[in-house]
N, C-alpha and C positions, 0 to 999 in steps of 0.2 A: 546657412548663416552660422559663423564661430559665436559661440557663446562661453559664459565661466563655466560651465559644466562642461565643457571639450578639454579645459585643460589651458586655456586661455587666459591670461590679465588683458585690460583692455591697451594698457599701453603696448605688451606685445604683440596683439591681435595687428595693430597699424603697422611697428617694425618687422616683422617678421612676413606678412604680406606685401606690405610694399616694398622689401626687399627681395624676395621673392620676386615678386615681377619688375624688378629692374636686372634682374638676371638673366630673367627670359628677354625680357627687349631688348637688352644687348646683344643675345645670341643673336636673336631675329636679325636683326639692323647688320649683324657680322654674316651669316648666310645668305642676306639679301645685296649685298655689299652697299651701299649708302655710303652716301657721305652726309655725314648731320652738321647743320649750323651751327653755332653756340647758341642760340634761342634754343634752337631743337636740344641739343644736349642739356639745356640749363629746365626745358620742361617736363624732360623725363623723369624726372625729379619733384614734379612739383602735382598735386592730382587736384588741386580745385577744392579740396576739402580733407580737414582732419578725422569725418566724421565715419568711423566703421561702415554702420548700418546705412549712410547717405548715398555711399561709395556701393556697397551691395546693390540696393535698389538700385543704381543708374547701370550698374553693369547687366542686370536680368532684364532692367528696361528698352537698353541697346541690342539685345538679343532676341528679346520679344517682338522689336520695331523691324529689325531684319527679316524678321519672317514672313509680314506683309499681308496677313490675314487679316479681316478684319476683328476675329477675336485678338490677336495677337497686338492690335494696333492698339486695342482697349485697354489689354493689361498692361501695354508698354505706359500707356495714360498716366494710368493708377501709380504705377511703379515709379513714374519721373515725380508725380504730385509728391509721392511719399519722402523723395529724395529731397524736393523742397523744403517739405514740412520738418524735416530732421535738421537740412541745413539751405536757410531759404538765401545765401551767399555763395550758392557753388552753382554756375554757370552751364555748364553742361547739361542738367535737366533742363533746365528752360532751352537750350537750342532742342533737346527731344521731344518737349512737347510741341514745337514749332514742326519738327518733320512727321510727326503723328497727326496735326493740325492738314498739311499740305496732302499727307494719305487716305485720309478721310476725304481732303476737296479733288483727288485727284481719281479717287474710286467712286466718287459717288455717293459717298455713305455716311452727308448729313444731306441735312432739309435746309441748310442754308450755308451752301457754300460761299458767298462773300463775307458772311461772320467768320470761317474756315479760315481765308485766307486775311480777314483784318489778326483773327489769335495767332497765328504765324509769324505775322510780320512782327507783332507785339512781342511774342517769346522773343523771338529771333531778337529782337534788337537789345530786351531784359539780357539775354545773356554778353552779349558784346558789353552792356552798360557795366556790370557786373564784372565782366575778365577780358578788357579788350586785347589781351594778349593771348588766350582761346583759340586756336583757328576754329574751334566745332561752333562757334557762335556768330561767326563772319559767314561759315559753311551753309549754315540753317537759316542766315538772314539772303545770301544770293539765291540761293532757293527758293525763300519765300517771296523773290521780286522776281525773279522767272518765272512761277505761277500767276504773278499779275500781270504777266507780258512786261514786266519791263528788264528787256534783254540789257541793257547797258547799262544798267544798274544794277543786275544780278551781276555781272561780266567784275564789274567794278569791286563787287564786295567779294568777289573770286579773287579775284586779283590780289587783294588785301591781303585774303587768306593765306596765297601764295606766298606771299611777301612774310610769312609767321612760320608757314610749315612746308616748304614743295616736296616733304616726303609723305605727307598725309593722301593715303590714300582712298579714306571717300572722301574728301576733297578733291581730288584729283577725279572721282569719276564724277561728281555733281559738276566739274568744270565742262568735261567730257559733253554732261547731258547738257549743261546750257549752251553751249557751241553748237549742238547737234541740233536745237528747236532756234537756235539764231541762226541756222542757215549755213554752219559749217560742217559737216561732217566730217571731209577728211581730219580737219584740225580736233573734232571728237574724236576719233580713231585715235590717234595719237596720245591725248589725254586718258580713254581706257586702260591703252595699253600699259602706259605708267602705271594707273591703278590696280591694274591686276599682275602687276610683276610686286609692288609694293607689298599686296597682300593678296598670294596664291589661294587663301580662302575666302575670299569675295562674296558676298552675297548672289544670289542666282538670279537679282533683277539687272544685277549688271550685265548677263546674257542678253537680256532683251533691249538694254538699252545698246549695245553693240551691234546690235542687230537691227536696232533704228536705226544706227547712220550705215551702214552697208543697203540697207532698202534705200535709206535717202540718196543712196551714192547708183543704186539700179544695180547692185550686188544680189539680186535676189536667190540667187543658190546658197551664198554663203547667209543672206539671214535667214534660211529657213534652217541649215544646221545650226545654228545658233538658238534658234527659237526652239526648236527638236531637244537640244542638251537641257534649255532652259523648262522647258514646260515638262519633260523628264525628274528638275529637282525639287518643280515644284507644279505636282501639277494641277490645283486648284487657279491654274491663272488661266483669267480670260481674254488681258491686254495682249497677251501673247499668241492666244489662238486667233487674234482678230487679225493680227499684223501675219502671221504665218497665211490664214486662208487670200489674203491679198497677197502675199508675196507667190503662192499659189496661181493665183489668178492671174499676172503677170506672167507667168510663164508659161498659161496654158493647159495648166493640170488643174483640169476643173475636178474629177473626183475629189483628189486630195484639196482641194480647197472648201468643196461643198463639207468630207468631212469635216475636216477642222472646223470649221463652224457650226456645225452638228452640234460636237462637243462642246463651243463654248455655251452655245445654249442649253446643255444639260446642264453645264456649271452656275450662270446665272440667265435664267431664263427672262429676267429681267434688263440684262442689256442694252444702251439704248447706244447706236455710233453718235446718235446726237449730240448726246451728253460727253462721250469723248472729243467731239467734237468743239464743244464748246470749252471743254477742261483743257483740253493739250496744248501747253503754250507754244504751238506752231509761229514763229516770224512769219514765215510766209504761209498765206493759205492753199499755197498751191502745194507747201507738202503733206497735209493732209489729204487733199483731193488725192493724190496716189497709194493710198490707199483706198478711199474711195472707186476707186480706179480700178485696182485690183479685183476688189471685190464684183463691181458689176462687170470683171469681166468672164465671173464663175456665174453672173446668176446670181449676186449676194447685195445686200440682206433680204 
């Protein structure tokens, strides 16, 4: 954190950073080649808040949520509250505590996942009420209606989003995920790919979600290199060794299928498919059975 004793006044601290990173975005946006809307250009400009310390916490907050642990999902918590509490008018913490809300319901890791996803929906809509011209608050509301299954209503507040930012790239891949769990993969495929040409340094859960619509599509060579890079960047994940030892099992390589499961169970030996079961907002239940599928055809769980 800049403070007076770095050398800092406060009104320089906000010019001097925020021009700064409007320099780098422009680079960006010019090596990516884009083309920006005038929305887009008019909110490059614009961050949701005058407040220093508001602006800190949500950017360590966004960085902590990324990382997808559940420590990391905790401090992203603390980090958005904090961001509130500095400046309870900036929009962007509330859609982060709505996707730390959906990662706790989607990991497992409250005792009451339908309170999970009523806070989600809640942040999520706080933040649009607050900057309906946001896309990260339209992004964090379709997502939070994707985890209640409601695919055309996620789809819809996608859409919105589009409609603010189509070079936003997690946008672009929360698009990706909800086509993939409504039963489209290829049209996922296509959405990733925007998102990871947007932003070359992508999160490493959008490995695995890439790797869900090639499994949904019966690609299982290519999601298991995908799940291999992915559990490579991160490898405390278990969603990915569950989806890898079926995609295993699908093709007959039962060793490698039994290990990967090994391993997810050293990871959390607490596992339950049930409980993914119940959390994945699959459209159809038939694309979870293929997984299911997978696995009993190694011998799993």
């Amino acid at each position: 954190m800049f403070t007076h004793q770095d050398g800092f006044c406060e009104g320089r601290d906000l010019t001097d950073i925020f021009e700064t990173q409007d320099e780098v975005v422009q680079k960006i946006v010019g090596v990516l080649a884009v083309t920006l809307t005038k929305r887009e250009q008019e909110r490059l400009h614009r961050r949701g808040t005058s407040n220093i310390e508001a602006y800190e916490a949500w950017l360590r907050a966004r960085e902590s949520l990324a990382r997808g642990t559940r420590e990391s999902v905790i401090e992203a918590k603390a980090l958005h509250r904090r961001a509130i509490a500095l400046d309870p008018r900036f929009a962007a913490p509330h859609a982060g505590l709505a996707l730390a809300s959906i990662s706790d319901y989607a990991s497992g890791w409250t005792a009451d996942p339908a309170q999970a996803l009523d806070d989600a929906e809640r942040w999520a809509r706080r933040a649009v009420e607050l900057n309906p011209d946001e896309p990260v608050g339209r992004m964090a509301l379709g997502s939070a209606l994707l985890w209640r299954r409601n695919h055309s209503g996620a789809l819809a507040a996608l859409r919105d989003m589009m409609s603010l930012d189509p070079n936003y790239a997690q946008g672009q891949s929360a698009m990706g995920l909800t086509l993939m769990y409504a039963g489209q993969p290829a049209e996922a495929l296509q959405a990733f790919s925007v998102a990871m040409r947007l932003d070359p340094h992508f999160a490493p859960i959008v490995l695995h979600f890439v790797a869900q619509a090639h499994f949904a599509l019966g690609d299982h060579d290519a999601a298991i290199k995908l799940l291999k890079e992915r559990i490579a960047r991160n490898p405390g994940t278990d969603s990915s060794r569950m989806l890898l030892a079926a995609a295993y099992g699908h093709l007959g390589q039962i060793e490698e299928a039994r290990a990967a499961w090994a391993e997810l169970l050293k990871i959390n030996p607490d596992f339950s498919l049930e409980q993914r079961e119940r959390a994945l907002p699959y459209k159809n239940a038939s694309d979870f059975q293929r997984i299911v599928e997978g696995l009993a055809k190694a011998g799993l769980p």
